[in-house]
C-alpha positions in Angstrom: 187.1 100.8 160.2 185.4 98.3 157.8 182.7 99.2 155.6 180.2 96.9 157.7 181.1 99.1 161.0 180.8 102.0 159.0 176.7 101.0 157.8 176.0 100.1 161.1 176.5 103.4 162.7 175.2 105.2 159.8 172.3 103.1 160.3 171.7 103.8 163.9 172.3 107.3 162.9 169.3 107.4 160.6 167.0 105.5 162.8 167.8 108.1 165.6 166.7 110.9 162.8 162.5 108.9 163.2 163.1 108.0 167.0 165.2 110.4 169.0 165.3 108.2 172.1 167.6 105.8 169.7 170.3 108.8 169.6 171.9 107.3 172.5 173.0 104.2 171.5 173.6 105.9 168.0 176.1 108.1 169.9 177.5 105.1 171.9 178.6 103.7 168.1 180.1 106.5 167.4 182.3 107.6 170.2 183.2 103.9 170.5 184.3 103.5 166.9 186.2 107.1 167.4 188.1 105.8 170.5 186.4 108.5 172.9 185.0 108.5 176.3 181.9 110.7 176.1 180.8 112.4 173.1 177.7 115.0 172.0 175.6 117.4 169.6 175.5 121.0 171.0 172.8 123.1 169.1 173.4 126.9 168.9 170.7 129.5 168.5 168.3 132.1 169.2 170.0 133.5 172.3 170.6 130.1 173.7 172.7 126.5 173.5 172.0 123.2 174.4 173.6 120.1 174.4 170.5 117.8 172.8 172.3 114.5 172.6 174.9 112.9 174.3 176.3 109.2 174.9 174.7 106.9 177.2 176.5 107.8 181.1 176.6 111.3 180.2 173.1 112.8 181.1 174.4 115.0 184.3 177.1 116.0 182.0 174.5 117.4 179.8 171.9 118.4 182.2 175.0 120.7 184.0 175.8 122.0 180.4 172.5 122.8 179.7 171.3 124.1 183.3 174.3 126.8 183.5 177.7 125.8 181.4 176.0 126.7 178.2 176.4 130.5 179.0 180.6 130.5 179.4 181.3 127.8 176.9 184.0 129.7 174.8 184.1 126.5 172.6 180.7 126.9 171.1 181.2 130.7 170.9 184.6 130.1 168.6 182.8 127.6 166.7 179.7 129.7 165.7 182.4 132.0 163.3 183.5 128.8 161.8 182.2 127.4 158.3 180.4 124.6 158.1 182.3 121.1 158.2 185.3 122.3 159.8 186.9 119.8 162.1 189.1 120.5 164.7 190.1 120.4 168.5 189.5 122.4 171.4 193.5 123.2 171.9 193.1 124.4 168.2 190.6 126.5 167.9 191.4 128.4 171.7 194.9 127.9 172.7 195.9 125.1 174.9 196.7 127.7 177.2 193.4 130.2 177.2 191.8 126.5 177.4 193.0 125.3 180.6 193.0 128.8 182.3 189.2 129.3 181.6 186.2 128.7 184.2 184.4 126.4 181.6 187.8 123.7 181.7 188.0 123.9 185.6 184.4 124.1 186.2 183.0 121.5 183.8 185.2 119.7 181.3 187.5 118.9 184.2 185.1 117.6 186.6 183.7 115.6 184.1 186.6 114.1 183.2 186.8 115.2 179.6 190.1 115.4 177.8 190.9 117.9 174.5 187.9 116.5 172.2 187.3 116.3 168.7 184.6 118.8 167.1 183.3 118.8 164.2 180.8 121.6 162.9 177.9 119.5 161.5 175.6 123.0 160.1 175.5 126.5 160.4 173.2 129.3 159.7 170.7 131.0 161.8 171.3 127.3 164.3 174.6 126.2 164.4 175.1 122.7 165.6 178.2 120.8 165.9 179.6 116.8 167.4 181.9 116.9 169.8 184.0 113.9 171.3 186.2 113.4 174.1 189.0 111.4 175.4 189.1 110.7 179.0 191.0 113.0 181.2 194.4 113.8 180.0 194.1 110.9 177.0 194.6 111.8 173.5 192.1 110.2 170.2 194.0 109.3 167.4 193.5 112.4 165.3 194.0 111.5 162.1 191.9 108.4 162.4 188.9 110.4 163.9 189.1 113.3 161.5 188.3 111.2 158.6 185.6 109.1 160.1 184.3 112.3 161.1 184.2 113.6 157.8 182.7 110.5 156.3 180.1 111.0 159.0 179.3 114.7 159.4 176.7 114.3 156.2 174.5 111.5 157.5 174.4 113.4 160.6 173.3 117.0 158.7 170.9 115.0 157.2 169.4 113.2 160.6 169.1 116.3 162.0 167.4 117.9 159.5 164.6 115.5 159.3 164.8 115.3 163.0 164.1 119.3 163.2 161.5 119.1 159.8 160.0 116.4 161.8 159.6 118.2 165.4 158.7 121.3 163.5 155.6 119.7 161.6 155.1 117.8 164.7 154.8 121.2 167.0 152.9 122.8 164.0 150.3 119.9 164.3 149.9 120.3 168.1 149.2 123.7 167.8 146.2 122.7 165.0 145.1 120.1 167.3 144.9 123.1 170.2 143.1 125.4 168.1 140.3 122.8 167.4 140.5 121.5 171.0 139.6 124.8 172.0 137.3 126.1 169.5 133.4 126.2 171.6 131.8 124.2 168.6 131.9 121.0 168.1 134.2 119.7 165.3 134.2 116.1 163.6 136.6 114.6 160.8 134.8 111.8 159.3 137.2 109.7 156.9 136.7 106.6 154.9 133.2 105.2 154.6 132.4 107.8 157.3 134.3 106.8 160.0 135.1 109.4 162.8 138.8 110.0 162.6 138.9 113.1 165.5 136.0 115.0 167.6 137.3 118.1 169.7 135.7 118.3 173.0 132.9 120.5 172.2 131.7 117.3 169.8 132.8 115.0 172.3 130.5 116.3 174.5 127.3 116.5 172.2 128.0 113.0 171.2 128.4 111.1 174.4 125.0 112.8 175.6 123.6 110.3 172.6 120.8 113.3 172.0 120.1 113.3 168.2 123.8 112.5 167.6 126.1 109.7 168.4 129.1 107.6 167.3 128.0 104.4 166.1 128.7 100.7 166.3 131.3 100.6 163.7 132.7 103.9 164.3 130.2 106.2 161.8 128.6 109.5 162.9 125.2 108.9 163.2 121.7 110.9 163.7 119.4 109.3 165.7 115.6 108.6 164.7 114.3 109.2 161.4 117.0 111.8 159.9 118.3 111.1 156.6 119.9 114.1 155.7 123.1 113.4 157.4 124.6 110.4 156.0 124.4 111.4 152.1 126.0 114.6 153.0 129.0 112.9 154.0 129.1 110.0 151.6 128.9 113.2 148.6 131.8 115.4 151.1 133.9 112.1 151.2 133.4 110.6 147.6 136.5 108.9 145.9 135.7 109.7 142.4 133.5 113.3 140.8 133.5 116.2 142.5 133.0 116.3 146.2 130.3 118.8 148.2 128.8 119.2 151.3 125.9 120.8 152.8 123.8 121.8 155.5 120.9 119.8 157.7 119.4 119.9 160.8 119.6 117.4 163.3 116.3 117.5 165.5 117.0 115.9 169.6 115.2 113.8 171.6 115.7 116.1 174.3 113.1 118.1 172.5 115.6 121.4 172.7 116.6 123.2 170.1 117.6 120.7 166.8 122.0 120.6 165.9 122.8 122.7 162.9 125.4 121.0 161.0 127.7 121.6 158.0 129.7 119.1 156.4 132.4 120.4 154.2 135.1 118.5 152.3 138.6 118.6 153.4 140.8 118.8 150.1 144.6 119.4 150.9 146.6 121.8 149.7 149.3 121.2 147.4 151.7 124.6 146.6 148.7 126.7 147.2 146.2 124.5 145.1 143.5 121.8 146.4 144.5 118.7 144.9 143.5 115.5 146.5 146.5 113.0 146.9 145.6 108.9 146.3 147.6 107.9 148.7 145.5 110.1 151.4 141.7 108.6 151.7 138.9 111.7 151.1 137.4 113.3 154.4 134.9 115.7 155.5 134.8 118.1 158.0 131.6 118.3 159.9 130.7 121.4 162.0 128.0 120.8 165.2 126.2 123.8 166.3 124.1 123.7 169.3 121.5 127.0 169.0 121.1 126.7 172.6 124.6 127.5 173.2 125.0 130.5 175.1 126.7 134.0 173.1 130.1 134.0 174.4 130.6 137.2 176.1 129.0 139.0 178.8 129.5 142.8 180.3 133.2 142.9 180.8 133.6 141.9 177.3 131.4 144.5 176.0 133.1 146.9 178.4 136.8 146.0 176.7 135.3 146.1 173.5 133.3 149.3 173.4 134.5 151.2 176.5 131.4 150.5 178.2 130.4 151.4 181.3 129.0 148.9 183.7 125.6 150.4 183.7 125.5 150.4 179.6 126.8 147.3 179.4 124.2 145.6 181.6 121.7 147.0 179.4 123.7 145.7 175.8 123.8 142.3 177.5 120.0 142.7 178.3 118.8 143.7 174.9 121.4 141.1 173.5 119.5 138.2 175.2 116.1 139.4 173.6 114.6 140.9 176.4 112.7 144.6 175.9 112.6 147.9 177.8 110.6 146.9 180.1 111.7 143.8 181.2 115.5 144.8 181.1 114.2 147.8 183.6 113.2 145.1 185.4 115.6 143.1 186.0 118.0 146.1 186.9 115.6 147.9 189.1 116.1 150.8 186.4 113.3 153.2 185.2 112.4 152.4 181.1 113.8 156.6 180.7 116.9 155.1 182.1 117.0 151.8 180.0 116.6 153.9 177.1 119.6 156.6 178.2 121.8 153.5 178.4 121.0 152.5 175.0 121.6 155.6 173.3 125.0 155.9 174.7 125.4 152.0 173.9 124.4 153.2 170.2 126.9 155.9 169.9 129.7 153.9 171.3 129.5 150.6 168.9 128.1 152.7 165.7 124.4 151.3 165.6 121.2 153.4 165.5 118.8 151.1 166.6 118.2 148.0 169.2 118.0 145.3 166.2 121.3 147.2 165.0 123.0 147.0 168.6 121.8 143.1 168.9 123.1 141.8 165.7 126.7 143.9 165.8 127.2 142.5 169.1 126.4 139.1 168.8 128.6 138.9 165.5 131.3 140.3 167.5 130.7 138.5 170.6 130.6 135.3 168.5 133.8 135.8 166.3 136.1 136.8 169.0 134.9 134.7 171.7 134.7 131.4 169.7 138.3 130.4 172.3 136.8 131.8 175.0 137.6 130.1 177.9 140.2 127.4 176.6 143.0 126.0 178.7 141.1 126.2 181.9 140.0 130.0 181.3 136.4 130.7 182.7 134.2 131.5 180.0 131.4 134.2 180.1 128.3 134.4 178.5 124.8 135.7 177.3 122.7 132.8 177.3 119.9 132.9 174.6 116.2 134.0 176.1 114.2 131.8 177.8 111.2 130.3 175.7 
């Protein structure tokens, strides 16, 4: 093989490492150059095997493997014991014999046409994964030739897979941020350079497309509506490319005429080893928080039941005196006598540790709040205690 050959498929190895859907055609180069028919990675671990790539003709051969074949493949469990960077063939490491009189030949490699392949273990460790490739039928690969291609090979391929798993992994670790804030009842806005919104969960999306006291502007900026200038030199001091960076507090009254957005607008300095350093090559941002006071408490009497172990009566009442409304008027609205009301309470008092209404009121809304800040994500239905009535 010349050295050009060679480059290429190293090449198409490491462009497969950024875009996996190039791993095809980078395993086309290599079973080609190898002499082979079909070739793939196998990935061992955590209970479980799967074939992840394979060359371009061979996707039932991999779904079948990884749909059922997986579980009896004695090739993958012989190969686990081995170190790291062996290279060897499936006669070799089982017996021809054991080989040929086992389910996973007759059943799969047969079928499929797959001769005694090549493997070579490319890492192992808590996942083991490991290239395989095959001659057709009862062909044979020119051993010698493969093995030290192989070898020449097997680190550019540890290496693409590594940043290929770093890369899913940071990937997968940013989906599950993006969930949290998704879900989380508030709205959330990142505001980047000169203010621009970069992200606005659906809580903010909401608040902003109603264009009542806040909205995205023209050229992309968060902007308050009217006459409110606390807003903007909040974020120009949170997102400031020189000094030190702050935020704040303001409120942001509606047209509407309800109750006016609370908002805080916070820096967002990452992390480097544990300190906050900001990074020049990563433009300043804020983080800016949108509470709407007229938001209901999330919560309601089941919640308060699970919590405090409730009963349905007592809870009714919690939820009443939670919403503001006094002995009287929670009698009311339960067709209860005030002696009742008052029984309810006290039994509501023993059970969450308070001694008094105001007490009762602001340890259940501070609980309500905190754990039910994801209520009702993912489709979930959400209960709540709205605020009183003015």
């Amino acid at each position: 093989m010349t050295i050009e050959r060679f480059s290429a498929i190293v090449a198409c190895i490491d462009r497969a490492a950024l875009y996996p859907a190039e791993w095809p055609q980078a395993m086309r180069e290599i079973v080609t150059a190898l002499g082979g028919y079909h070739g793939g990675v196998v990935v061992s671990g955590a209970g479980s095997r799967r074939m992840t790539v394979c060359s371009p003709g061979a996707d039932e051969l991999r779904r079948s493997y990884n749909s059922r074949f997986w579980r009896i493949d004695p090739i993958a469990g012989a190969l686990e014991h081995e170190p790291a960077g062996v290279i060897t063939t499936c006669a070799d490491l089982l017996g021809p014999e054991y080989l040929r009189r086992h389910r996973f030949f007759s059943d799969w490699m047969a079928p499929n046409s797959l001769g005694n392949g090549v493997l070579a273990l490319i890492d192992s460790g808590s996942e083991t994964s490991w290239l395989g490739i095959y001659p057709h039928g009862g062909g044979d690969l020119d051993l010698a030739h493969v093995r030290s291609t192989m070898g020449l090979l097997l680190p550019h391929l540890r290496h693409a897979l590594t940043v290929q798993s770093r890369l899913g992994n940071a990937a997968a670790e940013r989906d599950r941020a993006v969930a949290v804030l998704h879900a989380y009842r508030h709205g959330l806005v990142i505001v980047s350079g000169q203010g621009v919104v970069s992200y606005a969960n659906p809580a903010a999306r909401s608040i902003l497309d109603s264009g009542d006291g806040l909205a995205i502007g023209r050229r992309g900026h968060l902007e308050a509506s009217g006459t409110v200038a606390g807003l903007r030199p909040l974020i120009d001091a949170a997102i400031r490319e020189t000094g030190r960076r702050a935020g704040g507090r303001t409120l942001v009254p509606r047209r509407s005429g309800t109750g006016a957005y609370a908002l805080l607008v916070s820096p967002l300095d990452p992390e480097i080893d544990g300190r906050a350093e900001p990074r020049a090559e990563v433009a300043p941002s804020a983080l800016v928080v949108i509470v709407d006071p007229d938001e209901p408490i999330p919560g309601g009497v089941d919640e308060l039941r699970q919590l405090y172990g409730l009963t349905a009566a007592e809870a009714r009442v919690a939820a009443a005196a939670l919403r503001g409304a006094g002995l009287r008027s929670i009698a009311d609205e339960l067709a209860i006598s005030v002696n009742t009301v008052r029984t309810h309470l006290q039994r509501a008092f023993e059970k969450t540790g308070t001694h008094r209404q105001a007490e009762l009121v602001r340890v259940l809304a501070t609980i309500l709040s905190g754990t039910g800040q994801f209520e009702g994500s993912a489709g979930g239905v959400r209960t709540a205690i709205s605020p009183p009535s003015s």
